[in-house]
TORPALO-67151 format. One line per 3 residues: number of its first residue (from 1); their letters; for each residue x, y, z of N, C-alpha, C, CB. Coordinates in Angstrom, 1 decimal. Glycine has a CB too. Example, Ala and Ser with C-alpha at 12.3 -4.5 7.8 and 13.67 -1.06 7.14 Angstrom:
! residues 2
1 = as = 13.2 -5.7 7.8 12.3 -4.5 7.8 13.2 -3.3 7.8 11.3 -4.5 9.0  12.8 -2.2 7.1 13.7 -1.1 7.1 12.9 0.0 7.9 14.1 -0.6 5.7
This chain:
! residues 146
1 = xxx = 0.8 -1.2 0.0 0.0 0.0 0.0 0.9 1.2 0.0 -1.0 0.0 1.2  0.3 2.2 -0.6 2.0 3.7 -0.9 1.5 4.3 0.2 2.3 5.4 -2.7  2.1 4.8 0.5 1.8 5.6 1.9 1.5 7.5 1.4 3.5 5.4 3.0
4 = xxx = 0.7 7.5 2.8 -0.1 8.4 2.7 0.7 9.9 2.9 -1.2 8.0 3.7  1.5 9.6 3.8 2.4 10.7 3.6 2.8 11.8 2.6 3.2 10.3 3.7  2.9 13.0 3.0 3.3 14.0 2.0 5.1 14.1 2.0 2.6 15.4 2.5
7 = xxx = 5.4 13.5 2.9 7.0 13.5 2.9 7.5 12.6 2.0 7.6 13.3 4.1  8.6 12.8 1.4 9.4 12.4 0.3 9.8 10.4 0.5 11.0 13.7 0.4  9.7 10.8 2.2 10.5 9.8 2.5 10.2 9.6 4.3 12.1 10.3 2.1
10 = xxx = 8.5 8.6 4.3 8.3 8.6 6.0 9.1 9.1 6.8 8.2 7.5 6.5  10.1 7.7 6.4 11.0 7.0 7.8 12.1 7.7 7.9 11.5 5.5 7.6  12.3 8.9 7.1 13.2 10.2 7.8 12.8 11.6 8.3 14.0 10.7 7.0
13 = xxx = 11.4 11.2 8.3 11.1 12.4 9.0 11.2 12.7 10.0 10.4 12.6 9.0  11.4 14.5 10.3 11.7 14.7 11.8 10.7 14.1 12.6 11.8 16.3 12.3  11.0 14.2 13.8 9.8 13.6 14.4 10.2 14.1 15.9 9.6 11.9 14.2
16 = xxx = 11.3 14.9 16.0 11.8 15.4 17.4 12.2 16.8 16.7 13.1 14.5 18.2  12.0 17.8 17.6 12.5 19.4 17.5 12.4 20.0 18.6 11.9 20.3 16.7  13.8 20.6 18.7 13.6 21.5 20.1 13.0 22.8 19.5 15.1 21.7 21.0
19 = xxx = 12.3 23.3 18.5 12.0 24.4 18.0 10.5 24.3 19.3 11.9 24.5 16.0  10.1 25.7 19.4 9.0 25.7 20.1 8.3 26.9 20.0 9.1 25.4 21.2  6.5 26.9 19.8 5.5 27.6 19.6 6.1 28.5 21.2 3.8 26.6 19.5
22 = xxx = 6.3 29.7 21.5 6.0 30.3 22.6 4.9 31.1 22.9 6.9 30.8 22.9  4.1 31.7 21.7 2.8 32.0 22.2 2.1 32.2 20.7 2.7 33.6 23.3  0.9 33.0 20.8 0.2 33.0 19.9 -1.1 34.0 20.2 -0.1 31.8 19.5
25 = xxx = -0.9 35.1 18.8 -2.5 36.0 19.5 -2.8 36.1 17.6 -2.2 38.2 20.7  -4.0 36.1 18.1 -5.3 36.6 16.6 -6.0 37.7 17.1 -6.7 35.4 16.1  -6.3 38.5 15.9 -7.3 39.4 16.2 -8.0 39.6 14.9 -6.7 40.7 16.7
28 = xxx = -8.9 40.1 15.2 -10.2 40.5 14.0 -10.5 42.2 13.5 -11.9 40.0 14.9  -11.2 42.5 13.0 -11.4 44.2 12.8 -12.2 44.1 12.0 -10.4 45.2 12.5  -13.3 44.8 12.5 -14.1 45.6 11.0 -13.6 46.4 10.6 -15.3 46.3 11.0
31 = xxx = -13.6 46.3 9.3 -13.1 47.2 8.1 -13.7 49.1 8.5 -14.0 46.5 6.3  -14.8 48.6 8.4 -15.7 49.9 8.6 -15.5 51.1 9.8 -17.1 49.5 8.7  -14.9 50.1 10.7 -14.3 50.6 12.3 -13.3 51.3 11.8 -13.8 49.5 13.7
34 = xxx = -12.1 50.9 10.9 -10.7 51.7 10.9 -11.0 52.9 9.9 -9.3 50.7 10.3  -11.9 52.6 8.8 -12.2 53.8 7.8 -13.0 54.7 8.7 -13.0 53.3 6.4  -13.9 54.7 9.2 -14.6 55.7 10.4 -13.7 56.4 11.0 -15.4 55.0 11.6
37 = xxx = -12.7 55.7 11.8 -11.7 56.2 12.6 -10.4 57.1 11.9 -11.3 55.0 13.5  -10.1 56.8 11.0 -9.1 57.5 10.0 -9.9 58.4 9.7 -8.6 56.8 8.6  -11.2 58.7 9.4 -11.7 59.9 8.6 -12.1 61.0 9.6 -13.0 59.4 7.8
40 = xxx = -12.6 60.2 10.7 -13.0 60.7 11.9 -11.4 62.2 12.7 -13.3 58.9 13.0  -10.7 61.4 12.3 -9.6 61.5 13.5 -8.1 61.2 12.8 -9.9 60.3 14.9  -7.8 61.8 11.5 -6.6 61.4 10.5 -5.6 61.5 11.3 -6.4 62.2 9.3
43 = xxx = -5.1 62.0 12.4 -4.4 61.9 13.0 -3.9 60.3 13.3 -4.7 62.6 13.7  -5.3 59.6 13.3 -4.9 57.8 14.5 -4.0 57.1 12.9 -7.5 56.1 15.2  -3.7 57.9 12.1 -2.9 56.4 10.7 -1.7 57.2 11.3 -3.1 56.4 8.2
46 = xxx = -1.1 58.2 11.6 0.1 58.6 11.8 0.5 58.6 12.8 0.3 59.5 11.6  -0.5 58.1 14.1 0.3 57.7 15.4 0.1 55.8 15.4 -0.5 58.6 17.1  -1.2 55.5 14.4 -0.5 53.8 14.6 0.5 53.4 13.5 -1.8 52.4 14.5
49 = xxx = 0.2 53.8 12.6 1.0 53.0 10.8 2.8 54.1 10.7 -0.8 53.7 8.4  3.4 53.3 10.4 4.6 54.0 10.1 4.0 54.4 8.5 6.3 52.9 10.4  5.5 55.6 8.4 4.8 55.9 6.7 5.1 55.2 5.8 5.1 56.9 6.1
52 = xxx = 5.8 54.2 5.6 5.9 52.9 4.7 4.7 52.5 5.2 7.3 51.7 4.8  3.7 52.3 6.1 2.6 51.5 6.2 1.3 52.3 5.5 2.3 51.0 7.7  1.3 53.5 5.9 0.4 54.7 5.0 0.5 54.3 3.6 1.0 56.4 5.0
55 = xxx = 1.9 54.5 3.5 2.1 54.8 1.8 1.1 53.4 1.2 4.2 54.7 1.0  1.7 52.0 1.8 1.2 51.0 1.5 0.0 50.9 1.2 1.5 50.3 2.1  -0.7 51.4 2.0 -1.8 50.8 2.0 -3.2 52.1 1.8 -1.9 49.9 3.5
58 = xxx = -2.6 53.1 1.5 -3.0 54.5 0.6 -2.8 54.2 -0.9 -1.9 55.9 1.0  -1.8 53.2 -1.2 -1.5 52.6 -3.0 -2.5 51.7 -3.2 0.1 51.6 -3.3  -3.3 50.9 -2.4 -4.1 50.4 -2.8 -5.5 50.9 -3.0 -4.0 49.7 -2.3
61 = xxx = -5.5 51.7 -3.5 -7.1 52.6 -3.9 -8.1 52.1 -3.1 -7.8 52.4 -5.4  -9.3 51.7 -3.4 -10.4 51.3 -3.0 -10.4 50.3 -1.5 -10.8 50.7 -4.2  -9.3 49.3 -1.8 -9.0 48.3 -0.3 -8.3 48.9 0.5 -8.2 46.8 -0.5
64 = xxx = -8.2 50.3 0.3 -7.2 51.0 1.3 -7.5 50.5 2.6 -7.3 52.6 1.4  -8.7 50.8 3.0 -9.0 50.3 4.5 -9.1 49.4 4.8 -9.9 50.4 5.0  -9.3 48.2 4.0 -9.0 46.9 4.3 -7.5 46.3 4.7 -9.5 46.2 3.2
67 = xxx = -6.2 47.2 4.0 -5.3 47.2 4.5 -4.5 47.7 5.6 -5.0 47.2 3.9  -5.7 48.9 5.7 -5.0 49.3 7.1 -5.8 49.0 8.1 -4.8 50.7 7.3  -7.0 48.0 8.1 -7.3 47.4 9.0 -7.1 45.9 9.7 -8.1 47.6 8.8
70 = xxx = -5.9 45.3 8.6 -5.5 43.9 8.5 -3.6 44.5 9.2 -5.8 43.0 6.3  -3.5 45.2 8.9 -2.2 45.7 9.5 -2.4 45.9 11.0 -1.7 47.0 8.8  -3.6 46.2 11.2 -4.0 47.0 12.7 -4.7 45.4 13.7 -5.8 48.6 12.5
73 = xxx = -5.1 44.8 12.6 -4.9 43.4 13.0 -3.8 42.8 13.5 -5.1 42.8 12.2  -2.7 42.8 12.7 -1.0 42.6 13.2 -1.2 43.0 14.3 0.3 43.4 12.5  -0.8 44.0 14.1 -0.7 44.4 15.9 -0.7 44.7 16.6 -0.4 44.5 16.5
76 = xxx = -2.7 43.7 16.7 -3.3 43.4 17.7 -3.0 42.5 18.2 -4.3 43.3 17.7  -2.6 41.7 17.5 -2.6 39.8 16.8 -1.0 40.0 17.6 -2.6 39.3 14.4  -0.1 40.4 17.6 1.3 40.7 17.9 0.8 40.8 19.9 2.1 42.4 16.8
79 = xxx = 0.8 42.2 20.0 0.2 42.3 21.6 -0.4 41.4 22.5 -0.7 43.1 21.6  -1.2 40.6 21.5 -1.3 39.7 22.3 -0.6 38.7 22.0 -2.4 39.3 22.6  -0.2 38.1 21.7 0.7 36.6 21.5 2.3 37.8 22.7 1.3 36.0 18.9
82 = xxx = 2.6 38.7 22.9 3.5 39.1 23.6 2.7 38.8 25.2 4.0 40.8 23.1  1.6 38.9 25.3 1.0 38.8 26.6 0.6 40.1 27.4 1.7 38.1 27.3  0.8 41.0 27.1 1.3 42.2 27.7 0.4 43.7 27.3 2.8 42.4 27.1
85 = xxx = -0.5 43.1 26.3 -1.1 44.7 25.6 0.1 45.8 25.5 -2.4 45.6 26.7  -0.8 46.5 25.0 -0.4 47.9 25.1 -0.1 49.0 26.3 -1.4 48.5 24.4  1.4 49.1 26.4 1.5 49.5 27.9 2.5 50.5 27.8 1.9 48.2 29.1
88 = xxx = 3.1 51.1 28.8 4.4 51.4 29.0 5.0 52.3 27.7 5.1 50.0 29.2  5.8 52.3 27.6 7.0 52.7 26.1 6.7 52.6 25.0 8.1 52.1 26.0  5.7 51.3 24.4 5.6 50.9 23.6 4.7 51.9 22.6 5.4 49.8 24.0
91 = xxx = 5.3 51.6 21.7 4.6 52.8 20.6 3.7 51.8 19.3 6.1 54.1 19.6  3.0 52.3 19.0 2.3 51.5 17.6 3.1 51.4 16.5 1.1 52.3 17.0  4.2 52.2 16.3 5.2 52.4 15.4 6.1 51.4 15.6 5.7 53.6 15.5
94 = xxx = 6.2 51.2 16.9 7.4 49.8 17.0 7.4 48.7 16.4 7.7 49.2 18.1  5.9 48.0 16.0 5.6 47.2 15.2 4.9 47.6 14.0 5.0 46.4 15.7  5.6 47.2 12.4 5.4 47.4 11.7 5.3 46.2 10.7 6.1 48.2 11.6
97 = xxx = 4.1 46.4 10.2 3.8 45.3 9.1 4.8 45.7 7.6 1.9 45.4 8.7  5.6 44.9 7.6 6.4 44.6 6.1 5.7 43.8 5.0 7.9 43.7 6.3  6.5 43.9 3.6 6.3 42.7 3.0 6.9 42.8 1.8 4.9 42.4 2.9
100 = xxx = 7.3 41.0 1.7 8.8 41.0 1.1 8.2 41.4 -0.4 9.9 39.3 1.4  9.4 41.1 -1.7 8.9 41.8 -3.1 7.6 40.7 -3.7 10.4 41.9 -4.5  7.5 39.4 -2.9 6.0 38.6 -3.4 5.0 39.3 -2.4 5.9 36.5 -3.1
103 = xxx = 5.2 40.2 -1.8 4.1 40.6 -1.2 3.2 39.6 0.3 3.3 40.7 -2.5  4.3 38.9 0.3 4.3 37.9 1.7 4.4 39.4 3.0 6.3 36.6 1.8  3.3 39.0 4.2 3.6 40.4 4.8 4.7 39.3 6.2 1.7 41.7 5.5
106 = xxx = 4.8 40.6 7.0 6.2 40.0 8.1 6.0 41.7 9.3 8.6 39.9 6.9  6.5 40.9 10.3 6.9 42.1 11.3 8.2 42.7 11.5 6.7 41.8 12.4  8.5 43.7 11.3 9.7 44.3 12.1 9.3 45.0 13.3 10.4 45.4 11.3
109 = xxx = 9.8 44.7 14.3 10.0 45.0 15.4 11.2 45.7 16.0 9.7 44.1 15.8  10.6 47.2 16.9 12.0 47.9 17.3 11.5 48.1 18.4 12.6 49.3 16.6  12.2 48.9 18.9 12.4 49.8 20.4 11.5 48.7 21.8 11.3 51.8 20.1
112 = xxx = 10.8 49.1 22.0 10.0 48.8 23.2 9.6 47.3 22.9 8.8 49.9 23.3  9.1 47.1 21.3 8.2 45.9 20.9 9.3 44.9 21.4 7.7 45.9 19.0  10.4 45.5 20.9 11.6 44.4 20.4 12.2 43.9 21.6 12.8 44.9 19.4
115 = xxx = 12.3 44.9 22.7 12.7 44.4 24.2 11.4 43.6 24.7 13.1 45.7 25.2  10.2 43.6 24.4 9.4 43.0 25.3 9.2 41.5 24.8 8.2 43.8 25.5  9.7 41.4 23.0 9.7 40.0 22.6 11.1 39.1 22.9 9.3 40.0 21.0
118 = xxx = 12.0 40.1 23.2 13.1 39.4 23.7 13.0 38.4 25.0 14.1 40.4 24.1  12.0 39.6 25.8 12.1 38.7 27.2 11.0 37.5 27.0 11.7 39.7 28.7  10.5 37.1 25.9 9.6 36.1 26.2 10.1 34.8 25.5 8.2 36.4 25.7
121 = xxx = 11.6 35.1 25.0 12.9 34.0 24.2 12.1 34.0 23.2 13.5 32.2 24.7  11.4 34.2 22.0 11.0 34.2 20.5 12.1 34.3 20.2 10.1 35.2 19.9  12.5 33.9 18.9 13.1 34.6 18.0 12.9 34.3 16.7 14.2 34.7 18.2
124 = xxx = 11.6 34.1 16.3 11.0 34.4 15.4 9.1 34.4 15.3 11.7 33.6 14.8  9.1 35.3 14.6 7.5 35.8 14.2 7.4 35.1 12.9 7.2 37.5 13.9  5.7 34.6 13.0 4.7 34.5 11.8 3.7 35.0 11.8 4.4 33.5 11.4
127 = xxx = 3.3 35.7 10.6 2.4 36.3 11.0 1.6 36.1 9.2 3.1 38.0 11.8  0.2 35.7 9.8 -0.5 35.8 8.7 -2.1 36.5 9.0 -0.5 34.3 8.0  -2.0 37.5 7.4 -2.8 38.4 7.6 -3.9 37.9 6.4 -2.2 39.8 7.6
130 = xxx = -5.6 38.0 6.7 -6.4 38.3 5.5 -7.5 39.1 5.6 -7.0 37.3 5.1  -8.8 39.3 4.6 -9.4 40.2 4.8 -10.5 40.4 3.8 -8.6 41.2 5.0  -11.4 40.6 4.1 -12.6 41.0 3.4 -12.9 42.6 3.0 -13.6 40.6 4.4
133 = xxx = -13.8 42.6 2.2 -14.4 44.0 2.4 -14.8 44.2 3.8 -15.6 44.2 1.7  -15.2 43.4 4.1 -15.8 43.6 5.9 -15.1 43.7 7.1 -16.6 42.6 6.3  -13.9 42.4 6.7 -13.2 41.7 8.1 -11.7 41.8 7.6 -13.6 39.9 8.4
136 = xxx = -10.9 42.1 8.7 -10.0 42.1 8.1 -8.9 41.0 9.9 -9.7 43.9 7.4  -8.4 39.8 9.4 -7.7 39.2 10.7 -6.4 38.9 10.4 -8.3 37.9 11.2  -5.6 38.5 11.5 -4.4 38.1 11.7 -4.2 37.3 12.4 -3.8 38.8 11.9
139 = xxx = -3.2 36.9 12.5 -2.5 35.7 13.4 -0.8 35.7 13.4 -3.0 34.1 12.6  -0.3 35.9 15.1 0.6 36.1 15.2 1.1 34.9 15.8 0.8 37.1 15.6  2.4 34.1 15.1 2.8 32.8 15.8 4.1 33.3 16.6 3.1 31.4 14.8
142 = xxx = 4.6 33.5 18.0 6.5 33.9 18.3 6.9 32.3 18.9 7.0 35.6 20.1  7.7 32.3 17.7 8.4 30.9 18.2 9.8 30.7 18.5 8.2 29.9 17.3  10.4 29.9 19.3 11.5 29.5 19.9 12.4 28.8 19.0 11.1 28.9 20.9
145 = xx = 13.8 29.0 18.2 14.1 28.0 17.8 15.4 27.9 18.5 14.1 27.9 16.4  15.9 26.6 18.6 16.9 26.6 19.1 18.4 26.7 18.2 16.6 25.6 19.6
């Protein structure tokens, strides 16, 4: 019988790793909440979105808000998988939604963000973002590798 496996080759598969999940946060957003609040109060894109995140997501015409509500997702989705919210030093700016030239998005993390994911041993983020006209979510994985 062939085996059901997707690996090349069962009987070498890992099957031990000291790599490890250390936390995990998701978050949700209506679309309609961040476009209200931008229009409302244009100030809230320039104290949460750096301006590579404006520009980004101002280039997308019509889904504009959908992208700056799937970014604001990040990190929400980030804050919590750190455990910590929004506290202290930490600025909205310190986490920043990237994304490489396929348009894969990613976090950079500085100042305050980046000391508070130190102390939880991550040293690495995944982060996946989608979104509707309506909904826009995320999912932040910080994992441990050894």
């Amino acid at each position: 019988m062939p085996s059901r496996s997707r690996q090349p080759n069962p009987e070498s598969a890992r099957i031990w790793s000291s790599d490890m999940i250390v936390s995990t946060g998701i978050d949700i957003v209506e679309v309609y909440r961040i476009r209200e609040t931008i229009d409302r109060t244009p100030r809230f894109a320039e104290r949460v979105f750096t301006a590579a995140e404006r520009a980004y997501c101002d280039g997308k015409g019509a889904a504009a808000f959908q992208s700056y509500a799937g970014r604001f997702a990040a990190k929400e989705a980030f804050l919590k998988a750190l455990k910590t919210g929004w506290r202290g030093k930490l600025s909205w700016t310190d986490i920043e939604v990237v994304s490489d030239p396929e348009g894969v998005p990613s976090l950079k993390i500085t100042n305050e963000a980046a000391r508070l994911m130190d102390a939880t041993g991550a040293t690495d983020i995944h982060l996946s973002i989608s979104h509707t006209k309506d909904h826009a979510v995320a999912q932040v994985i910080l994992e441990k590798r050894s």
